[in-house]
N, C-alpha and C positions, 0 to 999 in steps of 0.2 A: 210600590212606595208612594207616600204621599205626593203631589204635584208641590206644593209647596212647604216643606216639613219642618218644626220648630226645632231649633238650637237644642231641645228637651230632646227631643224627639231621635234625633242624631246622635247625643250623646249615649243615649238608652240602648241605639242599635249597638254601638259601637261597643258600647261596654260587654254586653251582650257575646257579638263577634270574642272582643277579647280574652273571651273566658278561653279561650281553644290558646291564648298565649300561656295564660298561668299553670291551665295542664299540661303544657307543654315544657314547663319551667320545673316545674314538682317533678314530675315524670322520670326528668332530665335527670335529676339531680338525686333527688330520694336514693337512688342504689349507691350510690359511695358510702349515708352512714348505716345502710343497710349489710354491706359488704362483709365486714368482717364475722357478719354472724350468720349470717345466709351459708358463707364458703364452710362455716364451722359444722352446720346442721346435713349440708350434701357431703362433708366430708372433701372439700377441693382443696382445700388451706395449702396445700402440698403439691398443685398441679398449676402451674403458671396457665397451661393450654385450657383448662376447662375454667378458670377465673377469666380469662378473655373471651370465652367463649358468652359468660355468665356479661360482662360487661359490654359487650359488642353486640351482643343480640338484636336490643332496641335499637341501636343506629343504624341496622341492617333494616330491620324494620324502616325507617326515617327514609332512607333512600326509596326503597317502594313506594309508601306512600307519597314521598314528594313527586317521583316519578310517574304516577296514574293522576294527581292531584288536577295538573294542568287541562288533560284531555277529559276525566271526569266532571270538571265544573264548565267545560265550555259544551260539555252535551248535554249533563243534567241541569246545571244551576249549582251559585255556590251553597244558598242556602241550605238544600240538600245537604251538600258536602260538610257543612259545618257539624249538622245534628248525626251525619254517619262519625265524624271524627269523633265527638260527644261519646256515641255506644262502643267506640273503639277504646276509648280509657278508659270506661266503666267496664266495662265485658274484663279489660287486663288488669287494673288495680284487683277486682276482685279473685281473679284465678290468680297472680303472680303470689298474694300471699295465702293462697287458699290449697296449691298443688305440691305435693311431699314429692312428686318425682321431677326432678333436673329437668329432664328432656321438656316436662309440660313447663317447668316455673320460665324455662325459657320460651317455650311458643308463646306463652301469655304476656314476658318481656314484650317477643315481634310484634305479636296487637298492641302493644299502648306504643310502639316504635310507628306504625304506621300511620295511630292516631294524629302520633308530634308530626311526623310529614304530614300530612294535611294539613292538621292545622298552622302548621307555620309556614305554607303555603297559601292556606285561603284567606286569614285571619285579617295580613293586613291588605291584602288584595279586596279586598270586599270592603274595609274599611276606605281606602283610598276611594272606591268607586262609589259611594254613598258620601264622601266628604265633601264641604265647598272648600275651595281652593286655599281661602285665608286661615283654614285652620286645619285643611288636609294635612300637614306636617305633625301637628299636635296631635290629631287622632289618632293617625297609625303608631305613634310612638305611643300612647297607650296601649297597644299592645304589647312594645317589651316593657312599659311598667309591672304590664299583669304576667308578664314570664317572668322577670324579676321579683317577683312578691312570692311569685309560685315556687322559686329559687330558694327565697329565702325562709317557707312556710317551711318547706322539705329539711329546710338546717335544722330550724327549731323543734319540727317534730321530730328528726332523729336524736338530736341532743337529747329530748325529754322523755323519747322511750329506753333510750339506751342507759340503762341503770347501771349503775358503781360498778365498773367493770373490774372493781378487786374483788368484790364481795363473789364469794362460790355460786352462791343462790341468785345471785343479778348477773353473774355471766350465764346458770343454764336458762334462766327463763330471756336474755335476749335470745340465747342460742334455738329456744325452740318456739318461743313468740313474738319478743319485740321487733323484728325485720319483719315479721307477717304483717303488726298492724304499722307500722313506716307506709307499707303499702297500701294497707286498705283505706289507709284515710284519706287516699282519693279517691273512693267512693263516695263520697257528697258534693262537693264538686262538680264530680265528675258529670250526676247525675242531675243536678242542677242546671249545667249547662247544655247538656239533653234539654230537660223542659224550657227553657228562656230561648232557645234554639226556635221552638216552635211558633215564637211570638216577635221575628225579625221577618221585615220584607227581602222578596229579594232585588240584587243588584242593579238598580238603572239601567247600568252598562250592560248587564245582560241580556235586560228584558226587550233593551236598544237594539240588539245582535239578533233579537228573535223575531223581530217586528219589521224586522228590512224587507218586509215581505219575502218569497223564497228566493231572494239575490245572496242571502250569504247563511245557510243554513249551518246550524253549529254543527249539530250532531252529523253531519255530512263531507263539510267542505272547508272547516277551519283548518288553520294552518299546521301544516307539519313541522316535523325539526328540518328537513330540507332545504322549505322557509327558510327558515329563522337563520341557517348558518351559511344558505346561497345565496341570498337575497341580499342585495348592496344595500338597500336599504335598510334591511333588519340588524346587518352582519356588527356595524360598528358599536351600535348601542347594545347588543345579545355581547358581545368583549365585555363591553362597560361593566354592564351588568355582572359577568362570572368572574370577572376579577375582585371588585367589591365583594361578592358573596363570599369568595376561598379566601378573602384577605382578612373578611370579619372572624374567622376561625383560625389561619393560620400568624394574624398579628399576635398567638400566640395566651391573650387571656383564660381564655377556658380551660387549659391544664392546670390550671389555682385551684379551681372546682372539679377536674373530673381526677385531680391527683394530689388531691389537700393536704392526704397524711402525706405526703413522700416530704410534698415541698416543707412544710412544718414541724414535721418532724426532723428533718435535712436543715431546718434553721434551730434545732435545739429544745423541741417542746416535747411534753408528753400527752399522750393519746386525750386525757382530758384537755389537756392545754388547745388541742390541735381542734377539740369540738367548739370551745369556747371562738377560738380565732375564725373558724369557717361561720358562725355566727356572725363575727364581727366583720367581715366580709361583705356576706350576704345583706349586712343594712348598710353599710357603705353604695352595696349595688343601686338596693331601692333610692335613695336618699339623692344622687346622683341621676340617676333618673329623674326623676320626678325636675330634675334642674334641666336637665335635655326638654323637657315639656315648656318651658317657657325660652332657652334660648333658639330650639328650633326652626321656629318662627322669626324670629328677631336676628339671628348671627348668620340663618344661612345654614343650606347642608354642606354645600361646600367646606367654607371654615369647620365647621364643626370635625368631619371627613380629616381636613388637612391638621386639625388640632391632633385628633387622635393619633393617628399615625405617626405625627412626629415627637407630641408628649410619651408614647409609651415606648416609642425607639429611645429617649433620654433615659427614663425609667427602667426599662431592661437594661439599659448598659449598664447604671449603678447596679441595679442586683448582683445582674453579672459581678460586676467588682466587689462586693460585698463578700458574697460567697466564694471568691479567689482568696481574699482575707481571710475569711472562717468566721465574719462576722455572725453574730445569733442574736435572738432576744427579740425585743421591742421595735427593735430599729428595721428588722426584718419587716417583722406585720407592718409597719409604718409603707414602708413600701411595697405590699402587698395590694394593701389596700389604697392607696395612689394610682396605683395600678388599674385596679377594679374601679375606683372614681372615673380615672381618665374615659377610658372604655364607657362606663355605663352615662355618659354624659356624652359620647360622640358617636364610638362604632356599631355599638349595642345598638339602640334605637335608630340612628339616620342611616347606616346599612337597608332596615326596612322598607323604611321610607322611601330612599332612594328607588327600589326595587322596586315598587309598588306603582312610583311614578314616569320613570323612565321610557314606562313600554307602551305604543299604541295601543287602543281600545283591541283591536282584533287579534293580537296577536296576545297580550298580557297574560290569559290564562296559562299558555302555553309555553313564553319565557320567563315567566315565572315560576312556574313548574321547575324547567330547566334550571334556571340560577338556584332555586333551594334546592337541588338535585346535588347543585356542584356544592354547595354552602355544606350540605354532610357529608359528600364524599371528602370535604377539606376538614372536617371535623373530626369523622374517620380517619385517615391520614395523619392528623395530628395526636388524637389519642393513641394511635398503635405505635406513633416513632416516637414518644414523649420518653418512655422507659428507656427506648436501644442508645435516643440520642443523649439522654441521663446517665447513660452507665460508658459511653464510650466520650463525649465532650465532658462529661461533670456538670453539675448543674450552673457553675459563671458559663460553658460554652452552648450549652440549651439556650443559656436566656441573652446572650452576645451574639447567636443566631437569630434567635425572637427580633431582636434591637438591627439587625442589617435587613432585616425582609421588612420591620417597618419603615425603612429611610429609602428603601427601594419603592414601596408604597405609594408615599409620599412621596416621590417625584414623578412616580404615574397620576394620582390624584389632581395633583400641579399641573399637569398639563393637557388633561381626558375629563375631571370630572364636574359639570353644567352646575350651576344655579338652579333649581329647580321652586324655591320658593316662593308664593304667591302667585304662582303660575296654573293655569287651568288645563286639565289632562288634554284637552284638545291641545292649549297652544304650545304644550311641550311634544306634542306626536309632530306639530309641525316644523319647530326649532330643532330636534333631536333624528328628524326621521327624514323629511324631505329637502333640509339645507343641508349642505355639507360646507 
């Protein structure tokens, strides 16, 4: 990397990096309006088990990949890592809608699942580690801009492949096309970010780990998870760390997006109405982001952290109460999308952040790995109990559940979690790691 690198220069990488967010957002998302046409063409429509299977596949994927992410970039380098994540969505975008048998549409799922672990592992790690300090919070939050964009590209292209699903002739050709190309139109993208991959330095911080002369060689002697969860020093901040990650999943947003039709439909709309709303959503998300990019800076991870958590515990309560009523309509989406503001203005983005800055130079590959490990097994967890606890609470006790885990949140935040801005990764490894 340059010795001294222009403002241009920095943002180019960073943009660069970011692309591994927006595949990571598309990815994510693209299979819900894929779904009902996908299960129509294998024939599952009628199998709860093999629809789960169909859904859960990539985030089994996510888990691997998060889980090699840490140990593969502290032996290879992240850059590496970035342009293998790159072949990993292009290799799966193009097989998921290119293979007529189940067993492969899902192997090609697990490759673009281990692409998103990586990349939402190295993504903003790499960006943190190439950023100066006064604007290290703004960069990595560009990268949930570009998962957010990626989020919401995935809405729009389903919407506008998904043709009149009254008409005979627009249901058979979704049924035997339009969920293939949902898919393949992250093949450009995809392959993009391959090439732009080629044209980033790599990390400071790494090249800093390699050059300690052989006093602390990566591929040899970096830290284990033994480290990370014996070690008084590592032990406090590695909490810190997996709490924020399972709390950015289980505060509950992401069942809006991985269970759109249930909830929307469940407020009174029809399957049209339901595409339209996840649209409107989705630029809620961006929109909202894009406002984390300048208060980030300015308010503090902190606040920000302590806003979310307790604007969307008020937030879920009213739902909750809403749907105790039988409320439906507009008034729903209204707090739907309140919702997804709150989020994409605080937990969304400064969860990353957070993560990316918290952790010493020697050890970050590693707990970071870790926390996006936990961050999708809390993902996981939440899409597989969203249905059981849907059908046995009702949807006010789903979301009055949501609303006590973030008030519980938020009084751990309140008391655990640092200021981290304007602060230089040295002088938080020394405030977070060797003072107590």
């Amino acid at each position: 990397m340059k010795a001294n690198p222009s403002k241009g220069f920095i943002y180019f990488i960073c943009m660069v990096s970011a692309m591994g967010g927006l595949l990571f957002g598309y990815d994510w998302v693209v299979i819900g309006g894929a779904k009902p046409f996908y299960e129509l063409y294998f024939g599952i429509s009628d199998s709860p088990v093999m629809q789960g299977v169909a859904m859960t596949t990539a985030l089994v994927g996510c888990l691997v990949g998060a889980m090699v992410a840490g140990w593969a970039a502290d032996r290879w380098g992240r850059k590496p890592l970035l342009s293998t994540a790159a072949v990993l969505f292009t290799v799966s975008a193009i097989g998921t809608g290119l293979f007529d048998d189940f067993t492969m549409f899902n192997v090609a799922r697990f490759v673009g699942g281990v692409g998103i672990g990586v990349a939402s592992a190295l993504s903003p790690m790499y960006i943190a580690e190439v950023s100066p300090a006064n604007i290290r919070g703004r960069m990595v939050s560009l990268n949930q801009m570009t998962i957010v964009l990626g989020i919401l590209a995935a809405q729009i292209v389903n919407m506008l492949l998904a043709r009149d699903t009254q008409v005979a002739e627009s249901q058979a050709w979704n049924v035997e096309w339009g969920w293939r190309w949902m898919f393949w139109a992250e093949t450009l993208p995809a392959a993009l970010f391959l090439v732009m991959s080629m044209f980033i330095p790599e990390s400071p911080v790494y090249m800093g780990l390699k050059v300690q002369g052989n006093e602390l060689k990566v591929k040899d002697k970096g830290p284990s998870l033994r480290t990370l969860f014996l070690d008084g020093r590592y032990r406090r901040v590695l909490w810190l760390g997996l709490v924020i990650a399972v709390f950015q999943q289980w505060c509950g947003t992401n069942v809006i997006f991985n269970y759109a039709q249930e909830i929307f439909v469940g407020a009174g709309f029809d399957v049209d109405g339901m595409f339209i709303n996840i649209v409107i959503t989705g630029i809620a998300n961006v929109v909202f982001t894009f406002v984390a990019l300048y208060t980030i800076e300015r308010w503090g991870r902190r606040t920000l952290m302590l806003l979310g958590a307790g604007g969307l515990g008020i937030i879920y309560f009213v739902l909750g109460l809403c749907y105790w009523q039988g409320v439906q309509g507009i008034a729903m989406v209204a707090l739907v999308v309140m919702a997804i503001s709150v989020y994409a203005m605080t937990l969304g983005p400064v969860t990353w952040t957070l993560l990316a800055e918290i952790f010493p130079n020697r050890i970050r590959g590693l707990a970071m790995a870790t926390c996006t490990f936990a961050l999708w097994v809390g993902c996981c967890t939440l899409t597989f109990s969203f249905p059981s606890m849907n059908a046995a609470l009702g949807s006010n006790g789903t979301f009055w559940t949501y609303s006590l885990i973030c008030l519980l949140a938020f009084l751990f935040l309140w008391r655990r979690c640092p200021e981290t801005k304007g602060k230089s990764l040295e002088e938080l490894e020394k405030e977070l790691i060797y003072e107590d």
